[in-house]
DOMAR-653573 format. One record per residue (C-alpha): residue number from 1; residue in one letter; x, y, z. Coordinates in pm, whole numbers, plus 50000, padded with zeros to 5 digits. Layout:
<atoms>
+-----+------+-------+-------+-------+
! seq ! type !    c1 !    c2 !    c3 !
+-----+------+-------+-------+-------+
! NUM !    a !     X !     Y !     Z !
...
+-----+------+-------+-------+-------+
</atoms>
This chain:
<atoms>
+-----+------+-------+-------+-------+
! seq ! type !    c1 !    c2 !    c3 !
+-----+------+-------+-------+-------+
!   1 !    x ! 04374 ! 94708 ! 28434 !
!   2 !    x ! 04191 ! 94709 ! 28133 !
!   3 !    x ! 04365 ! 94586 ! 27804 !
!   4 !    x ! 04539 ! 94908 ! 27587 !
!   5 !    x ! 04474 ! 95109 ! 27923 !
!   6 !    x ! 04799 ! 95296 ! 28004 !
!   7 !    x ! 04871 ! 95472 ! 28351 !
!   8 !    x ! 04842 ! 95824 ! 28297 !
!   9 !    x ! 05200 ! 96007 ! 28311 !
!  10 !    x ! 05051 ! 96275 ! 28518 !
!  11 !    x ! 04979 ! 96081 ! 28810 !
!  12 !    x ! 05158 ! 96155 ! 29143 !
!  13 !    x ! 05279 ! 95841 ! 29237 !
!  14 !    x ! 05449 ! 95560 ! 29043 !
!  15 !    x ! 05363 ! 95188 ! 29191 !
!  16 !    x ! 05710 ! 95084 ! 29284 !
!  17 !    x ! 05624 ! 94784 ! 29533 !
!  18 !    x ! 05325 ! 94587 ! 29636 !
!  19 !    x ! 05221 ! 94627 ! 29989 !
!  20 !    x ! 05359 ! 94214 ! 30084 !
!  21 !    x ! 05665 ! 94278 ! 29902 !
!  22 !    x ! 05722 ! 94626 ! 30090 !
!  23 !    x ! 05666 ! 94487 ! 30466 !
!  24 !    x ! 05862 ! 94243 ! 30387 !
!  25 !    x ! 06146 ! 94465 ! 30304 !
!  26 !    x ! 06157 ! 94654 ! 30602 !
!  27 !    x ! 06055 ! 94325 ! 30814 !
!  28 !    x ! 06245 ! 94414 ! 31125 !
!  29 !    x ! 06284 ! 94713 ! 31144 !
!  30 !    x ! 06100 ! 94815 ! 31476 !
!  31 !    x ! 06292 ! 94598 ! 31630 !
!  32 !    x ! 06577 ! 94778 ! 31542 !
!  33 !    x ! 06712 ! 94621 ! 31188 !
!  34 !    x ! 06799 ! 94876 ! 30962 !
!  35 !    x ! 06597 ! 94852 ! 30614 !
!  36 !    x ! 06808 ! 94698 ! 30379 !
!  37 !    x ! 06829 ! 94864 ! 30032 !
!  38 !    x ! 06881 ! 94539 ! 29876 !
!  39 !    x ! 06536 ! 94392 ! 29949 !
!  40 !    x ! 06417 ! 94641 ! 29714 !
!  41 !    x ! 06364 ! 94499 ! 29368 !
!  42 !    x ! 06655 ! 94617 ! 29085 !
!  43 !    x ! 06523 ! 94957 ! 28870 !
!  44 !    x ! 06244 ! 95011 ! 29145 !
!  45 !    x ! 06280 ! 95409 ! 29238 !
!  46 !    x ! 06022 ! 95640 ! 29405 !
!  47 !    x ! 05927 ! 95854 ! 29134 !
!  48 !    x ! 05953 ! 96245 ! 29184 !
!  49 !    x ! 05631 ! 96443 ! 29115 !
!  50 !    x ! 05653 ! 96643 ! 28826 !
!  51 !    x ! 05535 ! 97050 ! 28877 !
!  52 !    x ! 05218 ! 96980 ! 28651 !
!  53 !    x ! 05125 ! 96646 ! 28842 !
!  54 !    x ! 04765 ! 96613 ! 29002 !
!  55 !    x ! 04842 ! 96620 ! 29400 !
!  56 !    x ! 04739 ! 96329 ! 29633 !
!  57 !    x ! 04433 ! 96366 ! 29862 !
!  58 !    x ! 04407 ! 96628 ! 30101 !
!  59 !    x ! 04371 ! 96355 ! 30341 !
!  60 !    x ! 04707 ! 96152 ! 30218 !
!  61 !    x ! 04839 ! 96505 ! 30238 !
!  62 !    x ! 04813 ! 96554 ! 30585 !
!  63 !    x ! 04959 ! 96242 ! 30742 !
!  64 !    x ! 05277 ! 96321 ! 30416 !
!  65 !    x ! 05266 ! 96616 ! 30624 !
!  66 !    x ! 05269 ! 96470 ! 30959 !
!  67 !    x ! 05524 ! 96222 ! 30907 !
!  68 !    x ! 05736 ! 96505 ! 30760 !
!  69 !    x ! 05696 ! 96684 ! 31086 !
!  70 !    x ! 05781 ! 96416 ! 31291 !
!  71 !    x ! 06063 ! 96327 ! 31079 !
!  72 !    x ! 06213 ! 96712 ! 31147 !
!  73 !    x ! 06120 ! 96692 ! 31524 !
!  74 !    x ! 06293 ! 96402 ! 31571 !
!  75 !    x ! 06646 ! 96556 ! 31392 !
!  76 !    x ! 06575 ! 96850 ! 31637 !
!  77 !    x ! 06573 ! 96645 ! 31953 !
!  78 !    x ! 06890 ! 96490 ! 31844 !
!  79 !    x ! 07080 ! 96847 ! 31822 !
!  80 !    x ! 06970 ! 96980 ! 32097 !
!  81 !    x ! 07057 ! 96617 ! 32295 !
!  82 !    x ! 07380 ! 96611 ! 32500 !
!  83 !    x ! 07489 ! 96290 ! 32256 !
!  84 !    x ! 07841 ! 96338 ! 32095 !
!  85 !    x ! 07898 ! 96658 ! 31908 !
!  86 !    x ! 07937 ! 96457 ! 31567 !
!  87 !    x ! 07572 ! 96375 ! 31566 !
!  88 !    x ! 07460 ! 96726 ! 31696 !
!  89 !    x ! 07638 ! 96884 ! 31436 !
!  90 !    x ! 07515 ! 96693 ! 31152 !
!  91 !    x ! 07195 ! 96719 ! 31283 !
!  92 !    x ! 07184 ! 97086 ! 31263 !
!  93 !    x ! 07355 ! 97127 ! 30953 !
!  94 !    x ! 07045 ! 96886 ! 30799 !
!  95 !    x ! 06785 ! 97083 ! 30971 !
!  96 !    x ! 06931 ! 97447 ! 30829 !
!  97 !    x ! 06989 ! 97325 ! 30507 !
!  98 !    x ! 06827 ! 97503 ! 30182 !
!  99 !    x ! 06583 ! 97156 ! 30081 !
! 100 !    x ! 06381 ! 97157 ! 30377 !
! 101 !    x ! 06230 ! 96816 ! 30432 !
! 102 !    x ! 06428 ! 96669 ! 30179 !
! 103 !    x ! 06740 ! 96738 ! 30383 !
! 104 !    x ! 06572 ! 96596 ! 30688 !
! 105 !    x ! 06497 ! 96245 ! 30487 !
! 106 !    x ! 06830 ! 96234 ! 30328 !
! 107 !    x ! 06944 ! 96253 ! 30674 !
! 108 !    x ! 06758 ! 95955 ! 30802 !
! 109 !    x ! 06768 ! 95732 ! 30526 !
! 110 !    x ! 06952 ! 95459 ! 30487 !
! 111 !    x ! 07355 ! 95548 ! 30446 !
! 112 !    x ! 07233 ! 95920 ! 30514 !
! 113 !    x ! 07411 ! 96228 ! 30749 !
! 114 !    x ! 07285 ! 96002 ! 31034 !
! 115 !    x ! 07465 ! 95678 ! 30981 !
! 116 !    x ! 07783 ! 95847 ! 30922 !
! 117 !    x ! 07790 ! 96041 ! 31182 !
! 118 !    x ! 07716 ! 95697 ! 31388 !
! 119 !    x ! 08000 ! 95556 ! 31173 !
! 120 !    x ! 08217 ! 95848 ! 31315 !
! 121 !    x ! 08164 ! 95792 ! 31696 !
! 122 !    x ! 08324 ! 95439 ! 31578 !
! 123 !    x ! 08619 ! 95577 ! 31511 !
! 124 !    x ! 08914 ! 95503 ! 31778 !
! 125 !    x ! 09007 ! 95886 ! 31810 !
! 126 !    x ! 08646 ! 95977 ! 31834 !
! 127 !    x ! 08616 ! 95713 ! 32106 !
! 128 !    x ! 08923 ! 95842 ! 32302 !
! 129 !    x ! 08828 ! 96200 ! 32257 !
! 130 !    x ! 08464 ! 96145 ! 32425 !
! 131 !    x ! 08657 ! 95912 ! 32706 !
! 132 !    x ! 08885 ! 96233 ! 32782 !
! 133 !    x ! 08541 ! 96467 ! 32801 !
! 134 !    x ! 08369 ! 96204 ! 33018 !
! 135 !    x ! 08604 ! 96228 ! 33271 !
! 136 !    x ! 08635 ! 96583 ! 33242 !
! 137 !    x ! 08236 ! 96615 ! 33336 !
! 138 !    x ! 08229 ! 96362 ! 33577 !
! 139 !    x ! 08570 ! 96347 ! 33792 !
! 140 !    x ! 08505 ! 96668 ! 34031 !
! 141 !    x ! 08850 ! 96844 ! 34098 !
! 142 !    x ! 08817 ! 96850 ! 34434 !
! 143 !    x ! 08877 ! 96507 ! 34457 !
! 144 !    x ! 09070 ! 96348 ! 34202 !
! 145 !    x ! 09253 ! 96669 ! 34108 !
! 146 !    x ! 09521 ! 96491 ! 33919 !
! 147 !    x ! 09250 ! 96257 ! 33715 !
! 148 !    x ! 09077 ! 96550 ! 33635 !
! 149 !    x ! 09378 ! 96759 ! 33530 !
! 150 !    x ! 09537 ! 96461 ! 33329 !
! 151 !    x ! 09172 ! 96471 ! 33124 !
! 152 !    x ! 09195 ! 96838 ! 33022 !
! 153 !    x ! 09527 ! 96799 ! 32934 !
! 154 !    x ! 09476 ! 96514 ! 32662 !
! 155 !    x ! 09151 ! 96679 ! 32554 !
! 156 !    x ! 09370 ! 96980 ! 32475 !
! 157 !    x ! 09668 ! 96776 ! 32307 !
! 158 !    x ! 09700 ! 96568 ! 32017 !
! 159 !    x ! 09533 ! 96253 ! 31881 !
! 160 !    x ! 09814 ! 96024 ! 32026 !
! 161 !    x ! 09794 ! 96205 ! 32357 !
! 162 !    x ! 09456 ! 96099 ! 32431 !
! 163 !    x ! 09503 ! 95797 ! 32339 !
! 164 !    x ! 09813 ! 95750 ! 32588 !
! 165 !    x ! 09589 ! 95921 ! 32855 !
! 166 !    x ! 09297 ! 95585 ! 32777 !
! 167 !    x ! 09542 ! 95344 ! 32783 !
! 168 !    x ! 09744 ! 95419 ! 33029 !
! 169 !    x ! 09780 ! 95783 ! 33156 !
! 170 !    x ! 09332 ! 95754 ! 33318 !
! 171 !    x ! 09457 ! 95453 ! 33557 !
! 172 !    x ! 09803 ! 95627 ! 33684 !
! 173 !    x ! 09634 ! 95938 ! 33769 !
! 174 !    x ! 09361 ! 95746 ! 33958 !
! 175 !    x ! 09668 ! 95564 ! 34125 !
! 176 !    x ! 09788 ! 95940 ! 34184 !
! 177 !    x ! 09483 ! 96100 ! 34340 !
! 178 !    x ! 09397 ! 95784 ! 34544 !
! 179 !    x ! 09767 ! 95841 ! 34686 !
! 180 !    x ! 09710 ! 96172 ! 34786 !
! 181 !    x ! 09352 ! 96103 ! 34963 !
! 182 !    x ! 09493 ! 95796 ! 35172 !
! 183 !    x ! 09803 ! 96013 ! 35311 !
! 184 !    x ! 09510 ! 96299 ! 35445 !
! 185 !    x ! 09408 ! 96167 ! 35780 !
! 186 !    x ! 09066 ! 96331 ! 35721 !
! 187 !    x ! 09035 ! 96053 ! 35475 !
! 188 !    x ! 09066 ! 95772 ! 35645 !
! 189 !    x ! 08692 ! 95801 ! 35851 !
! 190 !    x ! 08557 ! 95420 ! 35761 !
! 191 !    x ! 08275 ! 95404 ! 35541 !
! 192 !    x ! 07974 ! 95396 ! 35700 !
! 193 !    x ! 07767 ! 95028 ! 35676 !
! 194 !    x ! 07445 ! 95215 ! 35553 !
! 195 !    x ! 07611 ! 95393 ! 35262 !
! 196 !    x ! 07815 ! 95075 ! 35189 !
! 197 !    x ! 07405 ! 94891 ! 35172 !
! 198 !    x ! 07296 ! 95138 ! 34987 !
! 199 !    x ! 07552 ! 95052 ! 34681 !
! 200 !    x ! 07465 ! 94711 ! 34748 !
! 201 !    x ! 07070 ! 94833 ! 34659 !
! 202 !    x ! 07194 ! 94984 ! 34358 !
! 203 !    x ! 07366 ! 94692 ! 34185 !
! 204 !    x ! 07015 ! 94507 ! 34181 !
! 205 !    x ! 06768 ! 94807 ! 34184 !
! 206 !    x ! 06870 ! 95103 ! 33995 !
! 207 !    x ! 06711 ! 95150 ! 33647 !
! 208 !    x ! 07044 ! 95222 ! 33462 !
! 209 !    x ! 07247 ! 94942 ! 33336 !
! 210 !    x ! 07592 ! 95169 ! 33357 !
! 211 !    x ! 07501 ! 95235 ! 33740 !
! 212 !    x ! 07463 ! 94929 ! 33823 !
! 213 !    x ! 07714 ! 94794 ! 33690 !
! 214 !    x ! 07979 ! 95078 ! 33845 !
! 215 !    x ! 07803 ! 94983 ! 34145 !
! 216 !    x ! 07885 ! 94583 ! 34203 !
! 217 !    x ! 08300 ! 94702 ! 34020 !
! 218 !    x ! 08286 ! 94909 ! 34331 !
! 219 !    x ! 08214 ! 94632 ! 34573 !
! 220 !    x ! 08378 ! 94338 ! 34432 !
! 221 !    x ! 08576 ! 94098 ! 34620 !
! 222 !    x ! 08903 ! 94248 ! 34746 !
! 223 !    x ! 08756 ! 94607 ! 34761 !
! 224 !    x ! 08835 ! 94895 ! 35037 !
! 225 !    x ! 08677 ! 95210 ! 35176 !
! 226 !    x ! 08817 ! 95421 ! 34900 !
! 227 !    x ! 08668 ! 95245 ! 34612 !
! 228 !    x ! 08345 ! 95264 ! 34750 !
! 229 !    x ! 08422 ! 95676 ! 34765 !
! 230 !    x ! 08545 ! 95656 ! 34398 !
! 231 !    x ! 08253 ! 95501 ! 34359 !
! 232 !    x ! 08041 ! 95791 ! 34553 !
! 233 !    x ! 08256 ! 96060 ! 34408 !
! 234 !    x ! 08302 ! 95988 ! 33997 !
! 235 !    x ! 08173 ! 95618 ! 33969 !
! 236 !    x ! 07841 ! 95654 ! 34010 !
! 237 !    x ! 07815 ! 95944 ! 33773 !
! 238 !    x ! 08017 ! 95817 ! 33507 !
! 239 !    x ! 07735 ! 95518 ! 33518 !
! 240 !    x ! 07456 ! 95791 ! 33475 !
! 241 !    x ! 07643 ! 95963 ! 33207 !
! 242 !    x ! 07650 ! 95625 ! 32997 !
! 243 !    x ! 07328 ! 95530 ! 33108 !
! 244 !    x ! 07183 ! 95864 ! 32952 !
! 245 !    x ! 07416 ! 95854 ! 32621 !
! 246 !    x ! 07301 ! 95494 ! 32590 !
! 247 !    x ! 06955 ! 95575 ! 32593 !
! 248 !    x ! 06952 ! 95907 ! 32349 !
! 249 !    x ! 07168 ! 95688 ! 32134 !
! 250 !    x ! 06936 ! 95350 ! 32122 !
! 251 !    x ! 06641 ! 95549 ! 32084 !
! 252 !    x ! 06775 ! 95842 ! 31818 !
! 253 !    x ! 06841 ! 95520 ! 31635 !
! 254 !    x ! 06547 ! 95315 ! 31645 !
! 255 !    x ! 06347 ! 95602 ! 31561 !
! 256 !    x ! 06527 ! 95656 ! 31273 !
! 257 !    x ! 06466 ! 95334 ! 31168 !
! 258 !    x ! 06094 ! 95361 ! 31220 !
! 259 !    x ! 06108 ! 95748 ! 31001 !
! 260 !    x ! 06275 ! 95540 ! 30675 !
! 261 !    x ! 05978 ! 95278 ! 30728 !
! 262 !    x ! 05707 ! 95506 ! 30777 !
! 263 !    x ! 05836 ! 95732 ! 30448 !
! 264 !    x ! 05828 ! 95380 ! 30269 !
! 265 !    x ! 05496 ! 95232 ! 30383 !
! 266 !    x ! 05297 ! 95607 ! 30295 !
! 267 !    x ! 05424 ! 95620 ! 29967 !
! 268 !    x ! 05309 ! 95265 ! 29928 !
! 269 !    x ! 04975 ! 95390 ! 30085 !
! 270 !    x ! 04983 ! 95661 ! 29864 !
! 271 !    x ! 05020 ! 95516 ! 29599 !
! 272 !    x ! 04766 ! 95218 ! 29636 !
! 273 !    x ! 04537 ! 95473 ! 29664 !
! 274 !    x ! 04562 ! 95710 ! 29384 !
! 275 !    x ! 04584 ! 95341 ! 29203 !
! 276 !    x ! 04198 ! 95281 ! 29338 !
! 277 !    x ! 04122 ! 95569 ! 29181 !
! 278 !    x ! 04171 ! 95400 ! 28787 !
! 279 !    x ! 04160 ! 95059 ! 28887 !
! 280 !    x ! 03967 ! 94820 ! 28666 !
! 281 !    x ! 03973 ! 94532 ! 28909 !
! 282 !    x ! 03833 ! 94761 ! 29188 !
! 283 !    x ! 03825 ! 94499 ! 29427 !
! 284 !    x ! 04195 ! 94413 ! 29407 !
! 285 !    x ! 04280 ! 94773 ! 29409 !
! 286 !    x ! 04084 ! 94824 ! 29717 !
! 287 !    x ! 04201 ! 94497 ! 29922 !
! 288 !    x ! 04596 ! 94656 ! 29802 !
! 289 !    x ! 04490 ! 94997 ! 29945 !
! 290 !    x ! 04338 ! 94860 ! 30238 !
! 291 !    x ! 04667 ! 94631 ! 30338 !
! 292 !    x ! 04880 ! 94913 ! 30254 !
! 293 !    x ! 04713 ! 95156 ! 30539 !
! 294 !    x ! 04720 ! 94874 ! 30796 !
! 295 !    x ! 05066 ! 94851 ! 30734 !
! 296 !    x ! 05089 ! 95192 ! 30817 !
! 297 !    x ! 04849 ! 95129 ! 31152 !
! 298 !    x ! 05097 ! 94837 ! 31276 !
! 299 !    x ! 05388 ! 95032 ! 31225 !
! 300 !    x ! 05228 ! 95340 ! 31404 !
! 301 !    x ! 05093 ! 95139 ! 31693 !
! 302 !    x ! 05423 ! 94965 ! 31732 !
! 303 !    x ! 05617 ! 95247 ! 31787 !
! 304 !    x ! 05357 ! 95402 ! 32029 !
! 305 !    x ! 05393 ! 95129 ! 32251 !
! 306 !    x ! 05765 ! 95149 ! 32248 !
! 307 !    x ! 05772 ! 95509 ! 32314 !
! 308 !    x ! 05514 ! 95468 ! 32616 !
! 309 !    x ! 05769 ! 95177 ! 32729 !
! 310 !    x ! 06024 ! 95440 ! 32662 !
! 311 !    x ! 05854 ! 95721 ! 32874 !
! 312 !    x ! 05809 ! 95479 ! 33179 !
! 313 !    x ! 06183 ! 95419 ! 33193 !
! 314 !    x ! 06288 ! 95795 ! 33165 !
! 315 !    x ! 05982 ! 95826 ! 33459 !
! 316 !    x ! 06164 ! 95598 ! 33664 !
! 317 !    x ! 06522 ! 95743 ! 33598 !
! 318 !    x ! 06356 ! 96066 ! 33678 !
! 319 !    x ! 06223 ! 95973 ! 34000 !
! 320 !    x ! 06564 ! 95798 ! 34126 !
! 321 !    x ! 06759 ! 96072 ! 34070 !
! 322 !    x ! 06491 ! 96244 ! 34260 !
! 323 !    x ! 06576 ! 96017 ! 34571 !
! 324 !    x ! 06899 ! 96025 ! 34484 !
! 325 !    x ! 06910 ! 96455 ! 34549 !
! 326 !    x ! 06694 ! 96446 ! 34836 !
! 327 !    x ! 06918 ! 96210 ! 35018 !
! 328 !    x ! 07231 ! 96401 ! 34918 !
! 329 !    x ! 07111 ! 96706 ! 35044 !
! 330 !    x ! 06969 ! 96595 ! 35366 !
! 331 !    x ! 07339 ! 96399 ! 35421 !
! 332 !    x ! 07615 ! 96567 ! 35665 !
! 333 !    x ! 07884 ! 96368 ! 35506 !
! 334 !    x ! 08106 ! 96561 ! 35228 !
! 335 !    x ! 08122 ! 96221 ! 35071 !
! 336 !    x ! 07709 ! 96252 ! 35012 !
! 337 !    x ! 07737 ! 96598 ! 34937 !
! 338 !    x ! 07940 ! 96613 ! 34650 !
! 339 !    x ! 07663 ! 96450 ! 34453 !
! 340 !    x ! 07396 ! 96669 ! 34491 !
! 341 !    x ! 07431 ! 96890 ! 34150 !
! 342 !    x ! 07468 ! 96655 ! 33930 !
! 343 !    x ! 07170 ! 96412 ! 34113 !
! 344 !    x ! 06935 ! 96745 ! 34042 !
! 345 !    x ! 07117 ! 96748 ! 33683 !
! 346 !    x ! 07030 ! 96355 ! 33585 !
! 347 !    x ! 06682 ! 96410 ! 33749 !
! 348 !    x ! 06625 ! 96687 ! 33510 !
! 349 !    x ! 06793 ! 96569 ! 33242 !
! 350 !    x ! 06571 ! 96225 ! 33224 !
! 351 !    x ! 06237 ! 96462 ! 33336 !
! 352 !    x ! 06330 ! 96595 ! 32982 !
! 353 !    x ! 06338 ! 96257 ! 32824 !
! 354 !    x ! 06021 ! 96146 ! 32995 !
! 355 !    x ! 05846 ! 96418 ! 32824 !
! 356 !    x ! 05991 ! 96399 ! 32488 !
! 357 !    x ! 05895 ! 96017 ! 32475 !
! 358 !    x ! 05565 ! 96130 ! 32585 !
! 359 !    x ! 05590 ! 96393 ! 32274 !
! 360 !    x ! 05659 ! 96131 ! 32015 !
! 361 !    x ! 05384 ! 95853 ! 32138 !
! 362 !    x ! 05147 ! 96125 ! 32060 !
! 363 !    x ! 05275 ! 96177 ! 31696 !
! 364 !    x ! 05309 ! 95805 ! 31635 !
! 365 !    x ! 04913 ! 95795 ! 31834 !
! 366 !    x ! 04845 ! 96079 ! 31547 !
! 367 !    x ! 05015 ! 95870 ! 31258 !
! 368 !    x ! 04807 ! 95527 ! 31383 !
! 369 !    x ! 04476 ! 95775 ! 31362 !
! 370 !    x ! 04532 ! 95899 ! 31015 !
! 371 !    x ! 04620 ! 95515 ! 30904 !
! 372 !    x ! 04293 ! 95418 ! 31054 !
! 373 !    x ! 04092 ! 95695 ! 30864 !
! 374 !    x ! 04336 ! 95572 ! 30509 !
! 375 !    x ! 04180 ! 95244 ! 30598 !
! 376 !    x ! 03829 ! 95366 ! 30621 !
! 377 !    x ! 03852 ! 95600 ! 30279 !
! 378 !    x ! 03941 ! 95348 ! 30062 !
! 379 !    x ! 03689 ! 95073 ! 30210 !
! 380 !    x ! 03427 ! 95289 ! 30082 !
+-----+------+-------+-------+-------+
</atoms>
């Protein structure tokens, strides 16, 4: 910048960062490391355009615009999600709320609605409470009747209730129920070897981690009949349950993470390239601009690929579950049966999350297009 030239107070964007010092600040993040305020140097603040102030490109407008969009779609996915009613809630109240888009990235930033409603589900009583509806959804009455019933009564009591029913009141019940089932004669048919094998398949080939681990508790050493029909009539759905919280959860977070980076790396694009505009070392301005939208590209392309990765792993849920109905369906024994529903429920439920990862690798695809086209304006 030439000497006594002074940035005009009109412009859109104030240079807060350099491109370097801004990927290096939210080094990490795709991974899944949250950005960490501190890296950003003391008295550095996004500056708020002013009514009067010139507006950025049309073309820097549009991927603002899209990132915005994607930023709101994301919220949306996680209220309408079956994840814990602490995060739904916030969710909505962020996406109805008077400010529009600046609701939606107050909500995802750093410390925002989102991490405390995260920092809620921490919370012991939170925990117990989602324990209690858990079992509710995935102990069927008509076999553990007592488990079941023990569950709706904590849900329905106090604080210390449910946490009675966690610690101790879930395993008596189960003691209960199992009780009850071993004094029916009906009961006591043995397990049959194929439906014992296909268990075994489960603990090394089903794509949830929650499954398969419910699966191999379920045939551990010292086991009988009737926890491989626990495992048939609540175990293995309790897995899926977890498996499918797990995965709304890990991925409502990382792409969260990847929204605060993407706000930070456009405004740095932004704002390289309104500087280009004044520059007096054009070259410098340029190579800054340039760095700044392939920032942008890497970040886009990253999160592409981990959304396709994403969308192959809901496929595969999808098409388990799939197997899963079919078999139930076509099974004569009540111990098959009783898993039907909620095999066509987890098949649809993961069909849904195959095509909403399919939904956000095209809007990170869309993001990694604009970057390329930044890229290409301010080469000249």
């Amino acid at each position: 910048m030439g000497a006594g030239h002074r940035p005009s107070p009109r412009r859109t964007f104030r240079t807060v960062l350099t491109v370097s010092t801004l990927v290096a600040a939210v080094a990490g993040t795709v991974a899944g490391t949250a950005v960490d305020a501190r890296a950003v140097p003391a008295g550095h603040v996004l500056a708020q355009a002013s009514p009067d102030t010139p507006q950025p490109s049309e073309e820097v407008r549009a991927a603002l615009a899209a990132a915005a969009a994607g930023a709101r779609e994301q919220v949306r996915r996680v209220a309408l999600s079956s994840l814990p009613a602490e995060l739904r809630t916030s969710a909505w109240n962020a996406l109805r709320h008077t400010s529009g888009d600046a609701a939606i990235t107050a909500w995802l930033a750093p410390g925002g609605g989102y991490d405390a409603a995260r920092q809620r589900l921490r919370d012991t009583r939170t925990r117990n409470r989602l324990f209690c509806e858990r079992v509710v959804r995935t102990h069927p009455a008509s076999f553990a009747p007592q488990t079941r019933a023990a569950a709706e009564r904590a849900l329905k009591g106090t604080d210390a209730e449910r946490a009675a029913f966690v610690k101790t009141g879930y395993a008596q019940a189960q003691l209960s129920d199992r009780a009850v089932r071993e004094a029916v004669a009906e009961e006591q048919r043995a397990v049959l070897e194929r439906d014992r094998e296909f268990v075994r398949t489960l603990v090394v080939r089903d794509p949830g981690e929650q499954v398969r681990v419910s699966a191999q508790w379920a045939l551990r050493p010292g086991t009988t009949d009737e926890d491989v029909r626990e495992f048939y009539a609540y175990g293995w759905m309790t897995g899926a349950a977890l498996d499918l919280e797990g995965y709304q959860l890990r991925t409502s977070e990382s792409e969260a993470l990847r929204h605060r980076t993407l706000t930070l790396l456009l405004e740095a694009a932004a704002e390289a390239e309104d500087a280009l505009r004044t520059a007096s070392d054009v070259a410098a301005a340029r190579a800054e601009a340039e760095r700044a939208w392939q920032a942008v590209a890497r970040h886009a392309g990253d999160a592409g690929t981990a959304w396709q990765a994403e969308r192959e792993h809901a496929a595969r849920q999808a098409e388990t579950w799939r197997g899963v109905q079919e078999l139930a369906q076509g099974a004569a024994e009540e111990m098959w049966k009783s898993i039907a529903g909620a095999a066509g429920a987890n098949r649809q439920s993961w069909s849904q999350e195959e095509q909403a990862a399919g939904g956000v690798a095209a809007f990170w695809q869309e993001i990694l297009r604009q970057a390329g086209d930044g890229e290409t304006r301010v080469r000249g």
